[in-house]
N, C-alpha and C positions, 0 to 999 in steps of 0.2 A: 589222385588228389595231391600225394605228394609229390610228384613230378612237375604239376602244376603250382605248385607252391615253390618250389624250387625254382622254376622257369621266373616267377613272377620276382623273385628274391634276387635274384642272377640280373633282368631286365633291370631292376630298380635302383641297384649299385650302377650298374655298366652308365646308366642313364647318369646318376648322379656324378659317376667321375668326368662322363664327358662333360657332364655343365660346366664343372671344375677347371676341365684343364682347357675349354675354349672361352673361360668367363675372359673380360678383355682387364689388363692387368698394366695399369701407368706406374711408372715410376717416378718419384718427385724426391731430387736433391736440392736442399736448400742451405743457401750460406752458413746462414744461423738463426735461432729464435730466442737471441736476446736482445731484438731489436723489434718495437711492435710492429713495424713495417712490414717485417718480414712474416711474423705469427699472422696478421693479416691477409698478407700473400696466400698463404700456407690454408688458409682457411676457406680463400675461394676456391681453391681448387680441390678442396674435401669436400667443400660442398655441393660443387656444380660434378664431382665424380660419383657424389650419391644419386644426385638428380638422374644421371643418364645410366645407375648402376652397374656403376665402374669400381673395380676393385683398385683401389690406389695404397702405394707405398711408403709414406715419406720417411725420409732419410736425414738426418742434420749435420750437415759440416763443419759445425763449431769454427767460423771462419778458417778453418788450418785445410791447403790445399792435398796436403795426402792424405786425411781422410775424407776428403770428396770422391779423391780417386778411388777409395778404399770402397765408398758406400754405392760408388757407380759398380764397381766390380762385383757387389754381393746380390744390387738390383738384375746387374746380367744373368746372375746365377738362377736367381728369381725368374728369369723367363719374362721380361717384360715385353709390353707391346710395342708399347714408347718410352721415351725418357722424358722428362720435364728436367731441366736444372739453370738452378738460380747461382752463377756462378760467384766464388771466393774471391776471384783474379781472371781476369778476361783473359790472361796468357798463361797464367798456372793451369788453366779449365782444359785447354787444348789436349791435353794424357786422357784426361776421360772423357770428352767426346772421341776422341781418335778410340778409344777403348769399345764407347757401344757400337762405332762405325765397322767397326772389325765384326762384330756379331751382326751385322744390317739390321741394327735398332737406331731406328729416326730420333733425330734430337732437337729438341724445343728449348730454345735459352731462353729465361725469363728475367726482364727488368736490365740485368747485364750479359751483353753479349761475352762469344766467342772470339778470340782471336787468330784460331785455325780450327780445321776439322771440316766435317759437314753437317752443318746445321740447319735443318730446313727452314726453319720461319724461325722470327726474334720477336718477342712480344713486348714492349714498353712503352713507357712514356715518351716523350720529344723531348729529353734532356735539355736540349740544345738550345729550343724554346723557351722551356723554364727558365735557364740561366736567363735570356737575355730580358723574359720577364723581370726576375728579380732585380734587374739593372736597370731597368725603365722605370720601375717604381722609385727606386731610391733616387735617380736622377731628376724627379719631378717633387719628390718631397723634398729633398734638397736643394731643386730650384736654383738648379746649374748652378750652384757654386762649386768650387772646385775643394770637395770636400774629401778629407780621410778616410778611407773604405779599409777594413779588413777581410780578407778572404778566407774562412775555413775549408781545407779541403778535405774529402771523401779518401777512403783507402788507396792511395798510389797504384797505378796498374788498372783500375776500373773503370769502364765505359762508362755509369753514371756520373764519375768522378771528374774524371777525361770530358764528356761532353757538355755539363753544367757549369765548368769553369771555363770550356772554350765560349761557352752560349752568352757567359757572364761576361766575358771580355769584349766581347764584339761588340758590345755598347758602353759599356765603365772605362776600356782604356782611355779615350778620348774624351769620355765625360766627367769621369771622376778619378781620385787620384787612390790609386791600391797602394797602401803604405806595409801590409802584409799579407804573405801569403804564404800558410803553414796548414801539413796535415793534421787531422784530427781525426781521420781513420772512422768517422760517422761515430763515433762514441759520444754518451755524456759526459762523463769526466775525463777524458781528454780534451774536449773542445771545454772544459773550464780552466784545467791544466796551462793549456796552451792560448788561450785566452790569457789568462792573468800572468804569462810570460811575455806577452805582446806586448799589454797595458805599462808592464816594470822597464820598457824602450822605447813606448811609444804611449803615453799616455793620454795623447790629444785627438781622439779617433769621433767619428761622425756616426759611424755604420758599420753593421755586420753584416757579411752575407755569408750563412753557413749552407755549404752541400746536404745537408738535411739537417730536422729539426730537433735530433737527439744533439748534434755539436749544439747548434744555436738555443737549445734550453742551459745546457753546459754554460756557454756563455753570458745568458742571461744570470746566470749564479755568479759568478767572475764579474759582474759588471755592478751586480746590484750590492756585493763586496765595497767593491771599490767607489762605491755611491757615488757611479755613472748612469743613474736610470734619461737620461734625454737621450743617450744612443739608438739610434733605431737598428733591429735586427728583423733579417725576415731570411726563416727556413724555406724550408722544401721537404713536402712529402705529406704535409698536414694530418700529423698524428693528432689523435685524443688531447693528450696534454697541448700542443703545440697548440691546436684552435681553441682550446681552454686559456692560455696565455696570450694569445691574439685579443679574445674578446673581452679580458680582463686588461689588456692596455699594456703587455710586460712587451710582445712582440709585437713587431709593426705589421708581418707580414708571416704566409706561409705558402708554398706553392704546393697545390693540393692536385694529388696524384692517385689513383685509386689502386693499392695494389691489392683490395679482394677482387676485382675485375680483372685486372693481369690476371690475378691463377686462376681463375673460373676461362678466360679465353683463352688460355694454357690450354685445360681441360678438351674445351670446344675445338681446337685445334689439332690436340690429339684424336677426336673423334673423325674429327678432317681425315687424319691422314691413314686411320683405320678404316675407313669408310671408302678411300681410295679414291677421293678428290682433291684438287687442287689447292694450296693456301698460297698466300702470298709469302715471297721473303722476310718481310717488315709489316707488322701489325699495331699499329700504333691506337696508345691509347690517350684519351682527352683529360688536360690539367688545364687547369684556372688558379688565379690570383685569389688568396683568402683575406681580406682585410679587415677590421674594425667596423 
């Protein structure tokens, strides 16, 4: 009896470790979660790693690139399956994918790309799109005059940044007149900062277009200061507050972006490549115009 009871005690750990150490185990760095955008992010892919019970780890980078690398290096320790990361800097990032590529851990950039390494698939929006969205709108509300535009941009160095100003320009150089163009690092009170330093050079402005809606709420503060509310501005990313301000009349516009769907097709993606099928390079995900 007691041999059997033993056996049975022995069986039951042995079992329990191995569920353990073959449960499948993602890793998630993300820039930061003081941007609801990103706690959004961050949230479909906790949730869609419950759904397929997945053990997940997320990590935060406090935007500061060494400890991204830092939180990649402690995830490798961890024994991940994959990596998920939402990168700080497209060319700062390149250390720690090169870091899991070294351990042959697959790497999934979310929202912003890589700019070296090996990164299997990149999961976003059409930046690129977006911009020229928001340029089309402003060009028909302003009904081709050749109006005052202001440009906020995104963290320097970032593929969202990089490619919704390029998206922006492809249609506003030609149609409308960019009187400035300054970063504001996606922040709210720097794009109010830097807003109401534009206004103190430039006080005759038409339009704002911010790289997302945490500058252009910024903005919107700076502007309703300076009791310029006829300005039109229209974000990107179409946060809570931001279609809150849309539908109250403060913003003109938002380009609405799903990023609990990026981290949930994060998620789906890593099951992809656990699963030992195919994904694409580029998985792109669906924005629309949010307006009044």
């Amino acid at each position: 009896m007691k041999n059997k009871l033993r056996y049975y005690i022995f069986t039951t750990l042995f079992l329990t470790f191995a569920s353990f150490a073959s449960a499948t185990r993602i890793g998630f760095v993300i820039s930061t979660q003081d941007n609801p955008f990103f706690v959004s992010l961050k949230e479909g892919a906790v949730q869609k790693s419950k759904e397929l019970n997945y053990e997940i780890i997320v990590l935060d980078s406090q935007n500061d690139p060494s400890k991204e690398l830092s939180n990649v290096e402690d995830l490798i320790q961890n024994e991940i399956d994959v990596l998920l990361i939402n990168p700080t800097d497209s060319d700062a990032v390149i250390s720690s994918v090169k870091a899991a590529n070294r351990f042959k851990i697959p790497v999934i950039t979310l929202d912003r790309a890589a700019n070296g390494g090996v990164v299997v698939s990149h999961i976003a929006s059409d930046n690129s799109a977006g911009g020229a969205l928001a340029a089309q709108f402003l060009i028909e509300k302003l009904k081709g005059k050749s109006a005052n535009v202001v440009e906020l941009e995104g963290i320097p160095g970032t593929t969202a940044a990089r490619d919704r100003g390029e998206g922006f320009h492809s249609l506003a150089q030609n149609n409308l007149n960019i009187v400035a163009e300054q970063a504001a690092d996606f922040d709210r009170t720097k794009g109010l900062n830097v807003t109401e330093n534009i206004l103190a050079g430039t006080p005759n402005i038409d339009a704002i277009f911010a790289h997302n809606d945490e500058m252009a709420l910024g903005a919107l503060k700076a502007l309703e200061a300076a009791h310029k509310t006829d300005v039109l501005i229209v974000g990107f990313d179409a946060t809570e507050d931001a279609i809150k301000a849309v539908k109250d009349g403060k913003l003109a516009a938002t380009i609405a972006q799903n990023p609990s769907l990026i981290g949930s097709a994060g998620v789906l993606a890593a099951q992809k490549i656990i699963e030992k099928s195919s994904i694409p390079k580029f998985i792109p995900i669906e924005l629309k115009l949010i307006t009044q």
